[in-house]
N, C-alpha and C positions, 0 to 999 in steps of 0.2 A: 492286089491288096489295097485297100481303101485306109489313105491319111486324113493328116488332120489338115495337109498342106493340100489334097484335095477339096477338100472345105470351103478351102478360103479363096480358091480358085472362083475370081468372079466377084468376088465380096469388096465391099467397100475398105479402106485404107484402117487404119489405125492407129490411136495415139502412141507415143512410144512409151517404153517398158520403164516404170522406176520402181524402186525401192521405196518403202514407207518415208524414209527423211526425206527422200529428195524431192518426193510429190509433195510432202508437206511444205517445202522450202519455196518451190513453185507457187502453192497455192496463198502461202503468205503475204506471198511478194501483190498476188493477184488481190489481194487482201485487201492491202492502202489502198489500191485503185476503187476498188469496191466501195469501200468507208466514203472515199471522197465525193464518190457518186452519187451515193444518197446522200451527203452531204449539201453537194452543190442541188437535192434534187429539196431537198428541206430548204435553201435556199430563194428556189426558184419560186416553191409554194409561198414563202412570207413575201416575196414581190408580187406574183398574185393576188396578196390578201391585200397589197395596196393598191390594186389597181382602181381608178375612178370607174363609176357607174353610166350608164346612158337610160334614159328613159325608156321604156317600151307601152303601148296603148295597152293596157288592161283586160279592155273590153276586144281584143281581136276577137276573131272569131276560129271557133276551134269545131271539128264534130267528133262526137262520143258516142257511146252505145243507145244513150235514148234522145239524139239528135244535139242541136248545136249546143254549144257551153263554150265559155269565153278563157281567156291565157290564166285570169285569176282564179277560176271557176281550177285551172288543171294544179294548182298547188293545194287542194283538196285540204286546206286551212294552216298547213306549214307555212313558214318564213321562207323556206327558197326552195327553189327547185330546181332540178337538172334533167333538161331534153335533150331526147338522141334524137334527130334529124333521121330518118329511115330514107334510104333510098327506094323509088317504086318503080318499076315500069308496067304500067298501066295496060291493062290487056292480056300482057304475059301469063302463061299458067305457074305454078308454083316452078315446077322446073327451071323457067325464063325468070326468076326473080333474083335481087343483089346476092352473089356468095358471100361478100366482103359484110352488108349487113346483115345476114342470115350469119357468119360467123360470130357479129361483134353483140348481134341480138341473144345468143345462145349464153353468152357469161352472165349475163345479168338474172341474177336468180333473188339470191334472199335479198329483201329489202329493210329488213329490222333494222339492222344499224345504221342504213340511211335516217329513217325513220327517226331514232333515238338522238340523232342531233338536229332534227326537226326540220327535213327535207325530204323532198318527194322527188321518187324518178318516174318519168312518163318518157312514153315512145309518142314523137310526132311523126307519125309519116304522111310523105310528102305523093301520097295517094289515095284513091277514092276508101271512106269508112268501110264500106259493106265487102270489097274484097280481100283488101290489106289485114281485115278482122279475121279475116277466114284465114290467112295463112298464119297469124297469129294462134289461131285456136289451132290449127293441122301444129304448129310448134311446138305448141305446149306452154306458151311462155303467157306465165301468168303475171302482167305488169299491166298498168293504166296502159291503156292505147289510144289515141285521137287521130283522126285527119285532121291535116294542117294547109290541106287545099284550099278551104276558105280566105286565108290571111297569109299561106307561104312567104308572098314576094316581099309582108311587111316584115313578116317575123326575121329574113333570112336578107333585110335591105342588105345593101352592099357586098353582097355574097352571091354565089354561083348556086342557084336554085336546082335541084336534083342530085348534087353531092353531098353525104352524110358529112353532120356536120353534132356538133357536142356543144351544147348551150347552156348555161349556166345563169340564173334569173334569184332575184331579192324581192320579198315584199314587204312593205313597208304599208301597215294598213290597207288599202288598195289599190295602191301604186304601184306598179311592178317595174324596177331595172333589170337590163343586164350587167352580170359582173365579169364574166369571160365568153369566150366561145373557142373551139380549133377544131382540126379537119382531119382528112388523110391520116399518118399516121400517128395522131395528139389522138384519135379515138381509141388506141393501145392501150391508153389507161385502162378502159374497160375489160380488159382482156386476161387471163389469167393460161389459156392452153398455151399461145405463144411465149409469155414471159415463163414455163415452164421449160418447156422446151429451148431456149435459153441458158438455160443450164446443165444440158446436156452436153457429150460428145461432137452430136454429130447438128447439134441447135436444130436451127430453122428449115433448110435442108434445101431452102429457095436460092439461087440462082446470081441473085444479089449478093449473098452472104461474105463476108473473108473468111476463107475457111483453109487449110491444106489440100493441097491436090492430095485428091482419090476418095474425098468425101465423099457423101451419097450427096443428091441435087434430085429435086424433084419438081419439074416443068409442070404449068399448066396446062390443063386440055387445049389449049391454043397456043401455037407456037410463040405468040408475041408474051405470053403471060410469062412472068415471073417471080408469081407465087401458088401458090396451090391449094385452095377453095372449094374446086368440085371433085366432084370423082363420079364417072361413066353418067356426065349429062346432067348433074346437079347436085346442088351445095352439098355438103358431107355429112350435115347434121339431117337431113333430109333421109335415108335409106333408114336410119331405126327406126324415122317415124311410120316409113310406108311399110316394114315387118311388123311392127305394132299393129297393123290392121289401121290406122287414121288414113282419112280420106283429103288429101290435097285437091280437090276439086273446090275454085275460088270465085267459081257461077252460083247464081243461088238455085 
């Protein structure tokens, strides 16, 4: 005779059982901590809006769909702009490209309400135009695009050139500052599937996590990884594109 305790034979752990009050009692509690967090994170944002500026050259040089055009040229006549630093490996086919910027490139969708406070978001990737375009287009992601090969080493001075990186830029007539920048995992802003799944049971489901033993955990195709990006040899957002019939070939 087939249970329900056959079922669960094999399955991941599970929260424990309460009663309407007492979850609610719990979740209250988890409440404060909540409040205070966006709190201290409204916090964080008015110290960033005092942060001082740094100059940046204007005129670097940038490449675009109909060839070069300069950093002021990519705030497309807004006051500030915000560049994602793309990471490239050069040569690689689509398969062989960042999962980590392949995921954080896939949030960024509507740009209206950038727009509506009078900022532009552009991808600079730190790879050649004509292929890093094509994997753009195999994406679907419809955002400003540039190579940032021309001027990387000035745009990203004092930084680790080929790690994604989130930049934040003012213009001021035709002067262009920076007013922030961050890395690694300050690119989360951008992200909205992760801070869902945060709210879950069973959250992230990576490795790192604090979680109760007998949570689910989900390794990377590499034993060393410990987060999870790909699935069967390339990034995740990648297979609806290659059922859709688009062509990930990044040769001309």
């Amino acid at each position: 005779m087939h249970t329900a305790d056959d079922e669960r034979e094999g399955a991941p752990a599970l929260p424990p059982v309460a009663d309407r009050t007492a979850f609610q009692a719990r979740l209250d509690e988890l409440r404060i901590r909540e409040k205070a967090h966006t709190r201290e994170g409204d916090a964080i944002a008015a110290a960033r809006r005092r942060l001082p500026m740094v100059e940046v050259a204007a005129d670097l040089e940038l490449t675009g769909p109909d060839g070069p055009v300069t950093l002021l040229d990519a705030f497309e006549g807004r006051r500030q702009l915000i560049a994602y630093y793309y990471m490239w490996h050069e040569g690689h086919d689509a398969a062989g490209q960042c999962d980590g910027c392949t995921w954080i490139g896939s949030q960024v969708q509507e740009l209206s309400y950038l727009h509506s406070r009078d900022i532009t978001y552009a991808v600079l990737c730190q790879g050649p135009y004509p292929e890093s375009s094509r994997y753009r287009d195999f994406m679907g992601w419809d955002v400003p695009w540039y190579s940032a090969l021309p001027s990387q080493r000035e745009l990203l001075v004092g930084r680790r050139v080929g790690m994604m990186h989130l930049v934040c830029y003012l213009r001021d007539g035709d002067r262009v500052y920076e007013t922030y920048w961050t890395t690694r995992r300050g690119v989360e802003v951008m992200d909205y599937s992760y801070a869902l799944m945060d709210l879950t049971a069973y959250g992230r489901q990576e490795l790192w996590e604090d979680s109760p033993s007998g949570w689910p955990r989900i390794r990377g195709e590499a034993p060393e990884e410990h987060i999870r990006l790909r699935s069967d040899g390339r990034p995740i957002p990648h297979w609806s594109r290659i059922e859709a019939g688009r062509s990930d070939d990044l040769t001309d």
